[in-house]
BADOLO-249875 format. One record per residue (C-alpha): y, x, z negated; residue in three letters. Coordinates in steps of 0.25 Angstrom, whole numbers, padded with zeros to 4 digits, always signed. Layout:
% BADOLO-249875
YXZAla
...
% end
This chain:
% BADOLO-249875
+0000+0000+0000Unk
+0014+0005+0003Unk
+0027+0007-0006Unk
+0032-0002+0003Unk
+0020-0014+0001Unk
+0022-0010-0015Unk
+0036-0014-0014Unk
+0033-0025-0007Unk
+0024-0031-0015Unk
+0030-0030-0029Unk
+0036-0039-0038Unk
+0049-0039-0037Unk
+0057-0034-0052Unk
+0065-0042-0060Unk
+0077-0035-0055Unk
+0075-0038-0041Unk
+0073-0052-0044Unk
+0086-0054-0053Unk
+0092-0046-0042Unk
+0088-0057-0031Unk
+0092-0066-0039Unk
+0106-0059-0039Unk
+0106-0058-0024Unk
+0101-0072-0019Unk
+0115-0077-0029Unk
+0124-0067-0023Unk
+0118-0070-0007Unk
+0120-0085-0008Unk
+0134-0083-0015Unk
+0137-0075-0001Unk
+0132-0086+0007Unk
+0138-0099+0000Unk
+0151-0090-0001Unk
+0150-0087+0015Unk
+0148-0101+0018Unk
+0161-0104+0011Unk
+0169-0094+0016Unk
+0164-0098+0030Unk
+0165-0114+0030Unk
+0174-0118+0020Unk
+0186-0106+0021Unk
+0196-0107+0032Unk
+0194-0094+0039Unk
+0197-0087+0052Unk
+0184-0086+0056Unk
+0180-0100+0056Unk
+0176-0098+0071Unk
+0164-0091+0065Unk
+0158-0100+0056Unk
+0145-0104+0063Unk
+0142-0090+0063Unk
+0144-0086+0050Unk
+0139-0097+0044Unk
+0126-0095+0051Unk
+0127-0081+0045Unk
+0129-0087+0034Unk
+0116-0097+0035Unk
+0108-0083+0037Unk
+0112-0078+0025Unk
+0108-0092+0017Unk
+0096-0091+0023Unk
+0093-0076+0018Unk
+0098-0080+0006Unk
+0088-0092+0005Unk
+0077-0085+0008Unk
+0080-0074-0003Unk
+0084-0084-0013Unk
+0068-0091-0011Unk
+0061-0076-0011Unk
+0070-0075-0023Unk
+0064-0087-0031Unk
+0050-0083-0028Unk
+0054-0070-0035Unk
+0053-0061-0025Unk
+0065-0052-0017Unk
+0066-0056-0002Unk
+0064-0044+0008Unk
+0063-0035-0004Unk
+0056-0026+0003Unk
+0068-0022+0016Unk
+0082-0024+0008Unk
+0088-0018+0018Unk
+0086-0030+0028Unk
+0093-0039+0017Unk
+0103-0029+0020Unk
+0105-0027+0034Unk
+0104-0043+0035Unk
+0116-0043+0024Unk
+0125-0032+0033Unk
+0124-0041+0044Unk
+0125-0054+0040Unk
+0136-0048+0031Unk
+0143-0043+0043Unk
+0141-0054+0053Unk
+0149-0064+0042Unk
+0160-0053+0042Unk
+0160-0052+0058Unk
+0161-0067+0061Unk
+0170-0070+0049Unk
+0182-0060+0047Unk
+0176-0047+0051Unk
+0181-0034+0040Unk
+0190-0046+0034Unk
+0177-0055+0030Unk
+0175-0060+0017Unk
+0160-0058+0019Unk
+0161-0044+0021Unk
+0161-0043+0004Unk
+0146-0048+0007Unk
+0145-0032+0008Unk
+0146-0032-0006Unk
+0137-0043-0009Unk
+0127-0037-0003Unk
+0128-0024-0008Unk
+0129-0030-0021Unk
+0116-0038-0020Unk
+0109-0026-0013Unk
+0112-0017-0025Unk
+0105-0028-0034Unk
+0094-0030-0026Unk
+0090-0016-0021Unk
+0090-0001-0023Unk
+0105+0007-0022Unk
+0095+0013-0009Unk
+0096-0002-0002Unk
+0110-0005-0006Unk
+0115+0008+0000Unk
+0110+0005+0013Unk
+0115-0009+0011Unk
+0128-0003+0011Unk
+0126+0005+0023Unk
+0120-0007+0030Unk
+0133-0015+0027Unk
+0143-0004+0028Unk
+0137-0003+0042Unk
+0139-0019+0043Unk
+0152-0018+0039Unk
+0156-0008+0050Unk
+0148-0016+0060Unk
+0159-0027+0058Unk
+0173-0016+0056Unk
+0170-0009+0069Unk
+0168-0023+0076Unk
+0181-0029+0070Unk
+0188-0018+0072Unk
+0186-0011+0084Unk
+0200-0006+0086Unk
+0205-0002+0073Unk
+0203+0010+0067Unk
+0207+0007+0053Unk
+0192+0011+0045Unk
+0198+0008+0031Unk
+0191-0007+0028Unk
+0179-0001+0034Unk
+0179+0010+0024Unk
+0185+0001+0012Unk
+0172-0008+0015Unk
+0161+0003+0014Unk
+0168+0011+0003Unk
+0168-0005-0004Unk
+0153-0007+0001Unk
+0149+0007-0004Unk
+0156+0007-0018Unk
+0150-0009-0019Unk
+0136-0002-0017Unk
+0140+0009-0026Unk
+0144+0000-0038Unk
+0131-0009-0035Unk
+0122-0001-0035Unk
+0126+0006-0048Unk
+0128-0006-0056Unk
+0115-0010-0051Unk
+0108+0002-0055Unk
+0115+0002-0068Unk
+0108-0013-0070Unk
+0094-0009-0066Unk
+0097+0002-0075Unk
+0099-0007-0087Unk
+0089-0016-0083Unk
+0077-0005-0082Unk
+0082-0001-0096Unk
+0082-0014-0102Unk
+0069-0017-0095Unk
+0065-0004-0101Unk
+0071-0008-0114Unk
+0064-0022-0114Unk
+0050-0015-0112Unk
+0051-0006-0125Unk
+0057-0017-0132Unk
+0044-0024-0130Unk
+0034-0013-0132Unk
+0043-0010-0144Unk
+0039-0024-0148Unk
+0026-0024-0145Unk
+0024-0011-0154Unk
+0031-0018-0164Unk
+0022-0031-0164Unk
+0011-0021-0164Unk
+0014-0014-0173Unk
+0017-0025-0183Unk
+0005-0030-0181Unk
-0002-0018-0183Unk
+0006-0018-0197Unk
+0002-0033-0201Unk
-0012-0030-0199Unk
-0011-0016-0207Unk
-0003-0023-0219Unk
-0015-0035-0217Unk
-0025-0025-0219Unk
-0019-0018-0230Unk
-0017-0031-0238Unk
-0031-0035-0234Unk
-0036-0021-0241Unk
-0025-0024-0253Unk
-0031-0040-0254Unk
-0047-0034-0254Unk
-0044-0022-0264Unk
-0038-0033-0274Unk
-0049-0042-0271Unk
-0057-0032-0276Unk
-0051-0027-0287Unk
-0050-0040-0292Unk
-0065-0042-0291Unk
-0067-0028-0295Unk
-0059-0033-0310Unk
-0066-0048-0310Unk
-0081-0040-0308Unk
-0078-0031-0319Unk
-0073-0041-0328Unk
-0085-0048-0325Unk
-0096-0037-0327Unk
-0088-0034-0341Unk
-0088-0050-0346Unk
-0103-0051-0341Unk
-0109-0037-0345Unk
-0105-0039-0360Unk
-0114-0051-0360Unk
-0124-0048-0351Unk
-0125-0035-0364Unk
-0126-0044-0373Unk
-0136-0052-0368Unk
-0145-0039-0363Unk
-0143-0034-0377Unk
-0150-0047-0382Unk
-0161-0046-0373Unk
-0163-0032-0376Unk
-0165-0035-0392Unk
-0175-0046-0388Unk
-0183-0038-0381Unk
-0184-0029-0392Unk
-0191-0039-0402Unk
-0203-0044-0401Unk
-0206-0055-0388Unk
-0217-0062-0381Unk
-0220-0058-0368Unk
-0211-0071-0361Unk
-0199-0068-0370Unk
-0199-0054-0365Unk
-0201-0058-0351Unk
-0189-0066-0352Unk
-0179-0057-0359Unk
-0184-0047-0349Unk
-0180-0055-0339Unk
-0166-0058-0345Unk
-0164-0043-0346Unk
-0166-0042-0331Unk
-0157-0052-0328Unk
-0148-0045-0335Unk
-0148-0034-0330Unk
-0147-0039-0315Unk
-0134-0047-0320Unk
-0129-0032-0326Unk
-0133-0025-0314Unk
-0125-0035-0306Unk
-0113-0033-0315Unk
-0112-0018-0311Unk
-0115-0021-0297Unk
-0101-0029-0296Unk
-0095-0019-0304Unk
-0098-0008-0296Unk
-0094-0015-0284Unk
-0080-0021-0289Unk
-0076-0008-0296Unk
-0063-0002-0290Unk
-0067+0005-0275Unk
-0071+0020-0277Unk
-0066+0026-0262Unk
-0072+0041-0265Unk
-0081+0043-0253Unk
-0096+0047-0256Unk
-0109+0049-0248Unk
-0116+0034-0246Unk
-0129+0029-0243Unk
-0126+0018-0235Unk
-0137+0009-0236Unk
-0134+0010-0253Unk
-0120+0005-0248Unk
-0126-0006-0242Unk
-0136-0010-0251Unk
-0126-0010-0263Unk
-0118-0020-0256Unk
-0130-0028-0253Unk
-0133-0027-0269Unk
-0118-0034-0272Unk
-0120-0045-0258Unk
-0132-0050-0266Unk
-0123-0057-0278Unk
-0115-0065-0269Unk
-0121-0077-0265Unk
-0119-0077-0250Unk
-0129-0069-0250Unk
-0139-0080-0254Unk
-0152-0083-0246Unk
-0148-0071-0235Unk
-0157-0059-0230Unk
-0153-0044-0228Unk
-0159-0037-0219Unk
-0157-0021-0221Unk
-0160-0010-0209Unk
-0154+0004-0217Unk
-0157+0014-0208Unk
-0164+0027-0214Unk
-0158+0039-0219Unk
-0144+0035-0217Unk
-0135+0048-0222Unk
-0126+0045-0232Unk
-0113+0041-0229Unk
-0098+0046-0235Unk
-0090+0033-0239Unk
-0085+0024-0250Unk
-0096+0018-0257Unk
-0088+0006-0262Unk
-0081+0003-0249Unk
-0095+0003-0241Unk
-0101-0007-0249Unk
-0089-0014-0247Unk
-0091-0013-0234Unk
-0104-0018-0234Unk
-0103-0027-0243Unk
-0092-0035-0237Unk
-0103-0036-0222Unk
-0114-0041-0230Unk
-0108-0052-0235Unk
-0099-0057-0223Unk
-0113-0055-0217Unk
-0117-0064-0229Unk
-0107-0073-0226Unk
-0112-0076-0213Unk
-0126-0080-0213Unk
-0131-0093-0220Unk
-0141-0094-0229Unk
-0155-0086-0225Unk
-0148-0078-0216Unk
-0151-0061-0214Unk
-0140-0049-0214Unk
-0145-0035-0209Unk
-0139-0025-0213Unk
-0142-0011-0205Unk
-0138+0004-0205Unk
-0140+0015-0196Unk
-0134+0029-0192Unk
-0130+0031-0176Unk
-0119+0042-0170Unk
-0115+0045-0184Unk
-0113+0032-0190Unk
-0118+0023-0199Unk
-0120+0008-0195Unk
-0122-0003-0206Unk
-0124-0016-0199Unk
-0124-0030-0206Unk
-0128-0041-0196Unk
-0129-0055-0204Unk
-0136-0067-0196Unk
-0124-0077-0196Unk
-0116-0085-0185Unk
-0106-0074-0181Unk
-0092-0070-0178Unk
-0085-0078-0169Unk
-0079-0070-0156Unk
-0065-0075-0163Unk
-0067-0071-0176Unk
-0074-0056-0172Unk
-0059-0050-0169Unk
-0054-0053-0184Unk
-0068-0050-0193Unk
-0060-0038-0198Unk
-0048-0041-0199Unk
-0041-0044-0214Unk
-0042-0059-0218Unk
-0049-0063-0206Unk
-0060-0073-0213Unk
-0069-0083-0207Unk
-0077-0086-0222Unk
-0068-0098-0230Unk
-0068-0089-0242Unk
-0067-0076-0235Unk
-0055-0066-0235Unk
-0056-0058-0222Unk
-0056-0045-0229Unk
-0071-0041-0230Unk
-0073-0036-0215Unk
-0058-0031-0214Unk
-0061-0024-0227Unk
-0075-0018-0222Unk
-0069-0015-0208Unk
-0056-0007-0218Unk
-0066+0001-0227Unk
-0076+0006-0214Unk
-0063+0011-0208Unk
-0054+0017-0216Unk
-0061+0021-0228Unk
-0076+0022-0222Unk
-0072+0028-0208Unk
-0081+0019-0200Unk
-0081+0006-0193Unk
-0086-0008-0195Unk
-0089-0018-0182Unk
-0092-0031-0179Unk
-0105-0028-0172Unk
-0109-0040-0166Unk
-0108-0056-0170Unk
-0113-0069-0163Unk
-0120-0081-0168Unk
-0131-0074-0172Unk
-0124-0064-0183Unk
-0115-0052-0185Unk
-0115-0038-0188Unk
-0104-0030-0193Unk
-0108-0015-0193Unk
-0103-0003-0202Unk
-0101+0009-0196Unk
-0102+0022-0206Unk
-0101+0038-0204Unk
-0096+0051-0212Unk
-0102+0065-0207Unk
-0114+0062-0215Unk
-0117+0052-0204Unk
-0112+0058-0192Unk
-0124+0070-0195Unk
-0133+0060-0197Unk
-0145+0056-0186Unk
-0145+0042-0181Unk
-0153+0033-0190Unk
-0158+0020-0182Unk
-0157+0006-0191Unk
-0170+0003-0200Unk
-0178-0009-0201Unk
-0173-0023-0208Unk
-0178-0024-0220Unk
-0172-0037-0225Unk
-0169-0041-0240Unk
-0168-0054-0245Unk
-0155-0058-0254Unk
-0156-0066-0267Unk
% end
C-alpha cells in the first residue's frame, strides 16, 4: 500500500473536522455575500450579471457538495488540495473580471481563501495557494491594463496576499500548537488519573487487609483470654474431683466400685487433656521459626477440628506421604493454617461426607491437599474465596481463607490455590519449601487411610 493510499484511507483528526466546519461557514458567507453584492446593489456591471451569478451557482454547488462530505464526517477531495485551490484562483478571478476587474470587491475572496487554506491544510499548501492566486490575480491586472504601466496595485495586492499567508499560517500554527499541548495535557491528566484511582484502590485493599489482620488478632486474643479463664474456673474443679476419686480408690472396694471410679478417672483426665489442648492452641502466637514435621502439624489441628461439632458424622481420609524432610516454619501459624482448610472443608460437606487430606514432595515443595466431598464454589464466588470478609457461610467472617492465604505468603514463603472446584468437591492445596525441602527427592502421595471422627 502506498503513503499516498495510507493517507487516503484515514480517518480524518478532530482538527480537520472543526477546520471543515470553519471553511464550509466561511465558503457559504462568500456566496450569500456574492449574490447580494450581484442582485441586490446598484453597480456598473450589471450587464454581467447572468454571468457571474452562474459563477456564483458554481461556487454554491462546491459548496454544497462540501457541506454533505462535511456531515458524514469526512474532508472533500482531502487527498488533492491544491485542486480546491486552482478552482478557487479561478472562479476568484473570473467574479473579478466580469465585475469591476483590480477594483472588484470580490477580489478580498483572496484572503478568504488563503485564510481557509491555512485552517485546513499544511503552511506547504497554503504557500502554493498564494502563488496559484498571485498568479490569478496577475492574469486579470495585465488584462485590464494592457496600456498602463503603473505596477503599484499589483505589488500592493501580492505584498497583501503574501503577508495574509504569512499571518495565517503562523497563527495557525501557533493554534495546532496549543491544541497538540492540550491534547497532550489532557492525556497525562488522564493516566494521572487513572494511576491515581489505581492507586487508591490499591491503598483501600491494603488498609482492608491490615484491619482484617487487626479484626483476626483480637478475635483471637479475646479467645485466647476466654479459653484461659476457662481452663482455670474448670481445672480447680476437675482437681478436686480427681483428688476425691484418688482417696476412694485407696480404700478398700468391690470390684464394680472400682470399675467405675476407674472410669470417672479417665474421663477426667480426657476432660484435662482437652483443657491443655485449648490452652496450647489459644495462647499468645509464638513466631520464632523451628524445623516441623509437617504431618505432626496436621495431625494436631485434626486433634483440636475433633471438638467442634461440625465435625460430627464426617470421615477423614489421610495420604502422608513417607519420609517427608522437615520443614522450617512457625508451628502455630501452620496449624492455623490447616486448621482453618479442614473445617471450611467441614463446612462444606453434609453429614456422612469424606475429607482427604494428602501430602507430598515435588520440585522442591511441599503439597498439602485438602479435598472435601461438598457442592463446590461457584465460578462467581471463585474470584473472591480469598479476599478479606468475603463469606458465603450465615455466621462466617471471611477471614479464615484470607488469613490462611496472608500466613502462606508472608510469614511462610509459600502459596495456597484453589486447585479445583465443581459439584462434586473442592480442594485447596498448600504449597511449602525451605532449603531442607528443595535438597530433598521427590516423594510421591501414600495410600488413603481413612479415619472416622467421633
Amino acid at each position: 500500500m502506498t503513503d499516498a493510499s495510507i493517507t487516503s484511507a484515514r480517518e480524518p483528526s478532530t482538527w480537520e473536522l472543526a477546520a471543515e466546519s470553519i471553511t464550509v461557514k466561511i465558503r457559504w458567507f462568500g456566496v450569500a455575500v456574492g449574490y447580494l453584492v450581484v442582485n441586490f446593489l446598484d453597480r456598473p456591471a450589471a450587464e454581467h450579471r447572468a454571468v457571474m451569478n452562474s459563477i456564483l451557482t458554481l461556487g454554491a454547488t462546491y459548496a454544497l457538495v462540501d457541506t454533505l462530505w462535511s456531515l458524514r464526517g469526512r474532508v472533500f477531495l482531502s487527498r488533492w488540495p491544491l485542486s480546491i485551490s486552482v478552482m478557487e484562483a479561478v472562479f476568484i478571478g473570473l467574479l473579478c473580471y466580469f465585475d469591476q476587474g483590480l477594483d472588484s470587491p470580490f477580489r478580498f475572496y483572496y484572503f478568504l481563501s488563503l485564510l481557509v487554506c491555512a485552517i485546513r491544510y499544511t503552511p506547504v499548501v497554503t504557500l502554493a495557494t498564494f502563488v496559484l492566486h498571485s498568479i490569478s490575480y496577475g492574469e486579470l491586472f495585465f488584462s485590464r491594463r494592457l496600456q498602463s504601466q503603473d505596477l503599484t496595485p499589483l505589488f500592493v495586492m501580492l505584498v497583501s496576499m503574501g503577508w495574509v499567508t504569512w499571518a495565517c499560517t503562523s497563527l495557525v500554527g501557533l493554534m495546532k500548537a496549543a491544541g497538540r499541548r492540550l491534547a497532550q495535557l489532557n492525556d497525562e491528566l488522564r493516566t494521572n488519573q487513572v494511576e491515581l484511582e489505581e492507586r487508591i484502590q490499591q491503598r483501600t485493599g491494603q488498609l482492608q487487609q491490615s484491619q482484617a489482620l487487626v479484626v483476626q488478632q483480637e478475635k483471637q486474643a479475646a479467645f485466647g483470654l476466654l479459653a484461659a479463664g476457662i481452663a482455670h474456673e474448670v481445672g480447680n474443679p476437675l482437681a478436686a474431683i480427681s483428688s476425691l476419686v484418688q482417696m476412694l480408690n485407696r480404700r478398700p472396694n468391690d470390684d464394680y466400685t472400682r470399675e467405675r471410679l476407674q472410669m470417672v478417672d479417665d474421663q477426667l483426665r480426657r476432660i484435662q487433656g482437652t483443657l491443655r489442648e485449648l490452652v496450647d492452641f489459644s495462647r499468645p502466637a509464638n513466631t520464632q521459626k523451628s524445623m516441623c514435621d509437617v504431618h505432626e502439624l496436621i495431625n494436631a489441628a485434626l486433634n483440636i477440628a475433633k471438638y467442634y461439632k461440625r465435625t460430627k458424622g464426617k470421615k477423614i481420609v489421610t495420604a502422608y506421604a513417607d519420609q517427608l524432610p522437615l520443614l522450617r516454619v512457625v508451628r502455630d501459624q501452620l496449624v492455623q493454617v490447616f486448621l482453618n482448610l479442614i473445617l471450611n472443608a467441614m463446612d462444606a460437606t453434609d453429614e456422612g461426607g469424606t475429607i482427604e487430606i494428602s501430602t507430598a514432595l515435588s520440585s522442591g515443595w511441599i503439597e498439602v491437599a485438602v479435598r472435601d466431598d461438598g457442592h463446590g464454589i461457584s465460578p462467581d464466588n471463585q474470584v473472591h474465596v480469598f479476599r478479606p470478609y468475603f463469606t458465603t457461610k450465615e455466621t462466617g467472617t471471611g477471614l479464615g481463607l484470607f488469613v490462611c492465604k496472608h500466613i502462606i505468603e508472608e510469614a511462610a514463603g509459600g502459596r495456597i490455590e484453589l486447585s479445583e472446584t465443581s459439584a462434586a468437591g473442592t480442594k485447596f492445596t498448600v504449597f511449602l519449601t525451605c532449603d531442607n525441602v528443595r535438597r530433598h527427592p521427590d516423594v510421591a502421595q501414600a495410600t488413603l487411610v481413612s479415619t472416622e471422627v467421633s
